[in-house]
C-alpha positions as CSV (number, residue, x, y, z in Angstrom):
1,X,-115.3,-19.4,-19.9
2,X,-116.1,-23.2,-19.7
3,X,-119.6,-22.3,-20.2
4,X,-119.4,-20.6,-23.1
5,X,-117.5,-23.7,-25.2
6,X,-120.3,-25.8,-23.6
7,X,-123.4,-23.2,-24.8
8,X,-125.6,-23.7,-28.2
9,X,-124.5,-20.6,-29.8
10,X,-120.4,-21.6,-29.8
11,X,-121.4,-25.3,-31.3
12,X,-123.7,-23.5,-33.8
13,X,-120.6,-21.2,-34.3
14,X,-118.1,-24.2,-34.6
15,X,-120.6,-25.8,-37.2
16,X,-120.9,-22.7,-39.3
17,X,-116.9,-22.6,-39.1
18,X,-116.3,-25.8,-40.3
19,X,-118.8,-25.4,-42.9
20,X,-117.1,-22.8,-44.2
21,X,-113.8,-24.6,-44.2
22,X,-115.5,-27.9,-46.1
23,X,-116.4,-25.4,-48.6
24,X,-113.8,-23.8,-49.4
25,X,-111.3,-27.1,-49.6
26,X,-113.9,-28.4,-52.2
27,X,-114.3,-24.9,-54.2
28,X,-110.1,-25.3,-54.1
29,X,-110.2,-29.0,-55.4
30,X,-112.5,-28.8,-57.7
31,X,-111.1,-25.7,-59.3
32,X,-107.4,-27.5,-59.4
33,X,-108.3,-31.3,-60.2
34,X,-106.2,-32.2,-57.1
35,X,-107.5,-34.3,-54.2
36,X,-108.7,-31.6,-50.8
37,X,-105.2,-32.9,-48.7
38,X,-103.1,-32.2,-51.3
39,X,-105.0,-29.0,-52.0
40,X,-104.4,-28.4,-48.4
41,X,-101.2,-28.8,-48.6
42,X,-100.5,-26.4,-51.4
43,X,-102.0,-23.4,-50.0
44,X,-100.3,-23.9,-46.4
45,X,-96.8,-24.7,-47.9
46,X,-97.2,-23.2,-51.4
47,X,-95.2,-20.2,-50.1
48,X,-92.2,-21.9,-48.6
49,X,-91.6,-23.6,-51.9
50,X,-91.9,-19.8,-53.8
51,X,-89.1,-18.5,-51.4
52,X,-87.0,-21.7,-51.9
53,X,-87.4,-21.5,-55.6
54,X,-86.6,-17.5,-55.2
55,X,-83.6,-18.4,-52.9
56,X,-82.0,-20.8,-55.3
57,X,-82.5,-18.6,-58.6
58,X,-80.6,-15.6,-56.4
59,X,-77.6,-17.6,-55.6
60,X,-77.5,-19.0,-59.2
61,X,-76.9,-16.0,-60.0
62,X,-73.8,-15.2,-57.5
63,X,-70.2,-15.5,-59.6
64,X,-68.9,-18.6,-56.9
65,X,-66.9,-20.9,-59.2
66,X,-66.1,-24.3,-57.3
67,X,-62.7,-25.5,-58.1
68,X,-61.0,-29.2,-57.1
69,X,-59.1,-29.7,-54.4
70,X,-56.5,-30.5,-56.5
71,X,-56.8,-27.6,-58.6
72,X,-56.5,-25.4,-55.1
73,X,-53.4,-27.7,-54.3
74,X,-51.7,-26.9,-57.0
75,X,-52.3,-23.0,-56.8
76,X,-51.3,-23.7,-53.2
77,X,-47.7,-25.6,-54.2
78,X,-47.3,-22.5,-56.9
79,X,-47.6,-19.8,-54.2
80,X,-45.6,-21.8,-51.8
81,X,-42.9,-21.9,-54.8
82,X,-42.7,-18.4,-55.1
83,X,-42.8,-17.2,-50.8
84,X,-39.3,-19.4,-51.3
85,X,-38.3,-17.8,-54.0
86,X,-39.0,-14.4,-52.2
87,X,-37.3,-15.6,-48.9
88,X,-34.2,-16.6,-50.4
89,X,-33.6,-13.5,-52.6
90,X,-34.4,-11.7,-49.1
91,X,-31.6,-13.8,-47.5
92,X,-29.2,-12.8,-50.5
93,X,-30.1,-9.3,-49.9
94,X,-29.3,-9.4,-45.8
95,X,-25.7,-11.1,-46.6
96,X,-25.0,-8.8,-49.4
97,X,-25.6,-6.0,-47.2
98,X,-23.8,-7.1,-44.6
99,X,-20.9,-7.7,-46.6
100,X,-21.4,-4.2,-47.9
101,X,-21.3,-2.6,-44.3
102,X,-18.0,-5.2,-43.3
103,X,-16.0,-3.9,-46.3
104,X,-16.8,-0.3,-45.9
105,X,-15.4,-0.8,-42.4
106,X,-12.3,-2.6,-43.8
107,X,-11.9,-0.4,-45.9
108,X,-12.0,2.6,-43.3
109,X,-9.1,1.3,-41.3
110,X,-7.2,-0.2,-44.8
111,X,-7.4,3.8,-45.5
112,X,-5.9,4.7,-42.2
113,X,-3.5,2.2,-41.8
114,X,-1.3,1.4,-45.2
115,X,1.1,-0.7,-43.4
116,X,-1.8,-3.4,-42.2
117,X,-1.6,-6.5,-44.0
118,X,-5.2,-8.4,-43.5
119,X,-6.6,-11.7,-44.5
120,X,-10.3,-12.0,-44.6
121,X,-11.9,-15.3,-43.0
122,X,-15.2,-16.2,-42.0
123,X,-16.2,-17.7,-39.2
124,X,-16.8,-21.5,-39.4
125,X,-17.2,-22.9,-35.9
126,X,-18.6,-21.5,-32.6
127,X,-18.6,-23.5,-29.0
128,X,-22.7,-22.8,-28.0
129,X,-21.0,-23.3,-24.7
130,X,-18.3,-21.0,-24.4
131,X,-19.0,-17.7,-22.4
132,X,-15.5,-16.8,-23.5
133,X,-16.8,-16.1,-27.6
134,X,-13.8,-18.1,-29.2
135,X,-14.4,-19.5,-32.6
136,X,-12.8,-21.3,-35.5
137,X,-11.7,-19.3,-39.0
138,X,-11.4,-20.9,-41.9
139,X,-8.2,-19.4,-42.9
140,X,-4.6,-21.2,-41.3
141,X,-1.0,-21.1,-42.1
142,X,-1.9,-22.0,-45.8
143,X,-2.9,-18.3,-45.8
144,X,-0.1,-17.0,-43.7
145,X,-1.7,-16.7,-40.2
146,X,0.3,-16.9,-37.1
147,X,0.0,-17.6,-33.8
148,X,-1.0,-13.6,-31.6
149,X,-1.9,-12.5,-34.8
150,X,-4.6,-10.2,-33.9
151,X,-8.1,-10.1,-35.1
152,X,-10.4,-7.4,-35.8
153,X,-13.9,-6.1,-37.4
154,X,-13.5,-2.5,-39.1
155,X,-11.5,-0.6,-36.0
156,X,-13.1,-2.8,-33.2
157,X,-10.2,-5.4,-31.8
158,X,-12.2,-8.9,-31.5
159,X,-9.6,-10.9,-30.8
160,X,-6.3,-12.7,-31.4
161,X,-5.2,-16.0,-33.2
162,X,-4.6,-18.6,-30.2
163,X,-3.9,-21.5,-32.5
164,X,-3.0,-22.9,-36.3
165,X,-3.3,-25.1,-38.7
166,X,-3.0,-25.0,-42.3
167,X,-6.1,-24.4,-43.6
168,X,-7.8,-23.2,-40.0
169,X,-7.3,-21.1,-36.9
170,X,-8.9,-20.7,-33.4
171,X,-9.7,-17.2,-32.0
172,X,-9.6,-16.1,-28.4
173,X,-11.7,-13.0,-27.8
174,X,-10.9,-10.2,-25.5
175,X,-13.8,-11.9,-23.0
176,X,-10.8,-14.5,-22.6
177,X,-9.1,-13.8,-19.5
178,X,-6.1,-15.4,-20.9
179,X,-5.8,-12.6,-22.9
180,X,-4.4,-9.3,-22.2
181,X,-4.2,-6.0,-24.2
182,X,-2.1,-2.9,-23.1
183,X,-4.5,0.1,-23.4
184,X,-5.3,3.9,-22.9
185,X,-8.5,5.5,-22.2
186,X,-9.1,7.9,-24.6
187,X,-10.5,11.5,-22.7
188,X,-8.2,10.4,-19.9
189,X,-4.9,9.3,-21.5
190,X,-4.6,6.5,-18.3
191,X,-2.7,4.1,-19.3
192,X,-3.0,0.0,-18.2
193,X,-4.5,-3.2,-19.9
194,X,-7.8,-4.8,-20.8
195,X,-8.4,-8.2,-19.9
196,X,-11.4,-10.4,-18.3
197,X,-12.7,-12.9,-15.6
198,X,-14.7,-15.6,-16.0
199,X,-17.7,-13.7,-13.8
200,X,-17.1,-10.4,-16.2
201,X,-17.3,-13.0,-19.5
202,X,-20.2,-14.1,-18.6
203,X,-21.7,-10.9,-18.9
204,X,-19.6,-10.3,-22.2
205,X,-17.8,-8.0,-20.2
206,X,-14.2,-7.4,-19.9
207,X,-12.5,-4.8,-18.0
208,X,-9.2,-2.3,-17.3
209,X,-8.0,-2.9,-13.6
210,X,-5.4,-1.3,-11.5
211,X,-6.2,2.4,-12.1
212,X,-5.7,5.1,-10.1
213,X,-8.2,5.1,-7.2
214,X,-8.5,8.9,-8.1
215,X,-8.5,8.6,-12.2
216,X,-10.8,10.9,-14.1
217,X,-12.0,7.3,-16.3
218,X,-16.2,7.7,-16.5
219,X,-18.8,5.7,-17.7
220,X,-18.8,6.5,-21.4
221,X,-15.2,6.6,-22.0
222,X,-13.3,4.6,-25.0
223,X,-10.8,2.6,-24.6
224,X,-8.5,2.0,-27.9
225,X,-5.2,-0.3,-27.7
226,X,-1.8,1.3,-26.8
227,X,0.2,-1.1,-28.7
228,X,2.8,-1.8,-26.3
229,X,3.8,-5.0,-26.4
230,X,3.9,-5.3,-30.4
231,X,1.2,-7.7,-30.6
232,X,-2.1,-5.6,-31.2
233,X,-1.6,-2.5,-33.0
234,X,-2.6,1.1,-31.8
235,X,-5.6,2.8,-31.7
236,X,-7.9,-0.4,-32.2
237,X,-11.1,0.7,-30.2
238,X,-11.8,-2.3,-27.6
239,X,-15.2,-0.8,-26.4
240,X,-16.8,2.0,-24.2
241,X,-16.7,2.2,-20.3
242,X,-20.1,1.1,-18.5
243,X,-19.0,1.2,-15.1
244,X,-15.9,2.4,-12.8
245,X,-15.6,0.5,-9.7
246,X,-13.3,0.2,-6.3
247,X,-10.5,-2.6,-6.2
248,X,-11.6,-5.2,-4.0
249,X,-7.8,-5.9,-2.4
250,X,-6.5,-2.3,-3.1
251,X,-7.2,1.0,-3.3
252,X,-7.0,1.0,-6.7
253,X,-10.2,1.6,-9.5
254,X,-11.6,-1.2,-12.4
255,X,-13.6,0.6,-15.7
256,X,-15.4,-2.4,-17.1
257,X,-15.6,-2.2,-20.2
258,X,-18.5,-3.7,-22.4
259,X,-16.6,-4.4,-26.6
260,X,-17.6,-2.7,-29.3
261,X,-18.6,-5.8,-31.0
262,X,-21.3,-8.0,-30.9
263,X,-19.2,-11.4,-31.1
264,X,-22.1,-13.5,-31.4
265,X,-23.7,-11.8,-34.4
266,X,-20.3,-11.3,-36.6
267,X,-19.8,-13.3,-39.2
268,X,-16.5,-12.5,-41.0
269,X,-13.3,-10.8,-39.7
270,X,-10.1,-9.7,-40.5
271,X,-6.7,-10.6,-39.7
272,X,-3.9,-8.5,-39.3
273,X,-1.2,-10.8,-40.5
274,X,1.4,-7.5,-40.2
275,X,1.8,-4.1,-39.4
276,X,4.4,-1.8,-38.3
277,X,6.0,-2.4,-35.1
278,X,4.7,-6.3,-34.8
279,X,6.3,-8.6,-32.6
280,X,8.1,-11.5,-34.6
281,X,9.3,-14.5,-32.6
């Protein structure tokens, strides 16, 4: 191969070649009036510059407006402006409806039970750190409330009135072990009271001890007050059975109990300021 590149007949060749290539640089520059580099340099770049010029008449013609940041800012604040807007009439919506669905159930029970007398109150104040569900109403004696008054959400018991003051009260739910309601199971017709631990609370349970170790009471079952006592009214459902188990010093049976309201998600309630058969101190 060496050989060849050293022979006469490739230098004649490379002579010829460059020949040529003198030739033609001079036909090109004389023809264009431009020196033989820049001549050069037209033919070997001539068509990158077409496909530039090409590339930049194409996107002239593509319908991009550029706009000012603070053009886009404002459009930005407008929208912004408006998602709030949206978000609060949402928020309107949610309470509304909720309201709706309370008074419907209010007015199930008002419907069923002419001789209740109820104050409405809304929930003001929660303990974050109370297993036991109590909170503050923002109703008091002002609106006649009493002490054992109980409280309720449509026919669901929630509670009853632990303290007063004129223009407030503090509710005790029925996850309080303090408090104790005399009950019936529904199917069953057993007959005892619904109270809680602090272990049960904790798992917003409450339950009905001291039944028979033989009772019929399943998982399922409601359990509604009995109204013995004169403090809570009848028939006020306290929640469904989620498990029947032994005594642990007796040979008696416990149906826990889970209630039949969320007391973390209510907002409002009702109080049953007086009702047939009430206990008056």
């Amino acid at each position: 191969m060496f050989r060849f590149f050293k022979s006469t007949a490739f230098k004649i060749f490379a002579v010829i070649v460059a020949a040529l290539l003198a030739g033609s640089v001079f036909a090109v520059a004389s023809r264009s009036g431009s020196s033989p580099l820049t001549s050069v340099t037209s033919v070997v770049f001539g068509p990158v510059s077409r496909l530039a010029s090409y590339a930049a008449s194409e996107f002239s013609k593509l319908p991009i407006s550029f706009k000012s940041s603070s053009t886009l800012q404002k459009q930005v604040d407008e929208l912004n402006k408006k998602i709030d807007s949206l978000t609060e009439q949402l928020v309107d919506y949610e309470q509304i409806k909720n309201k709706n669905r309370f008074y419907q159930e209010f007015l199930g029970i008002k419907e069923e039970h002419s001789d209740y007398v109820f104050a409405e109150a809304a929930i003001i104040g929660r303990n974050a750190a109370d297993n036991l569900s109590s909170f503050t109403l923002n109703k008091g004696s002002a609106n006649g409330i009493s002490v054992n008054d109980p409280v309720i959400y449509g026919k669901y018991l929630v509670g009853v009135v632990e303290s007063v003051t004129p223009t407030q009260c503090t509710v005790s739910t029925i996850l309080n072990p303090k408090v104790n309601v005399s009950a019936y199971e529904v199917r069953t017709r057993d007959m005892g009271f619904v109270t809680s631990t602090v272990a049960l609370s904790k798992e917003g349970h409450c339950h009905m001890p001291g039944l028979s170790s033989s009772t019929a009471v399943t998982v399922g079952g409601i359990v509604c007050t009995s109204g013995v006592g004169g403090i809570f009214p009848r028939d006020l459902i306290i929640g469904n059975i989620v498990d029947v188990v032994d005594g642990t010093v007796d040979i008696s049976a416990s149906a826990i109990i889970e209630p039949g309201v969320d007391f973390s998600e209510i907002t409002d309630v009702f109080i049953i300021t007086d009702f047939d058969g009430q206990m008056t101190e």
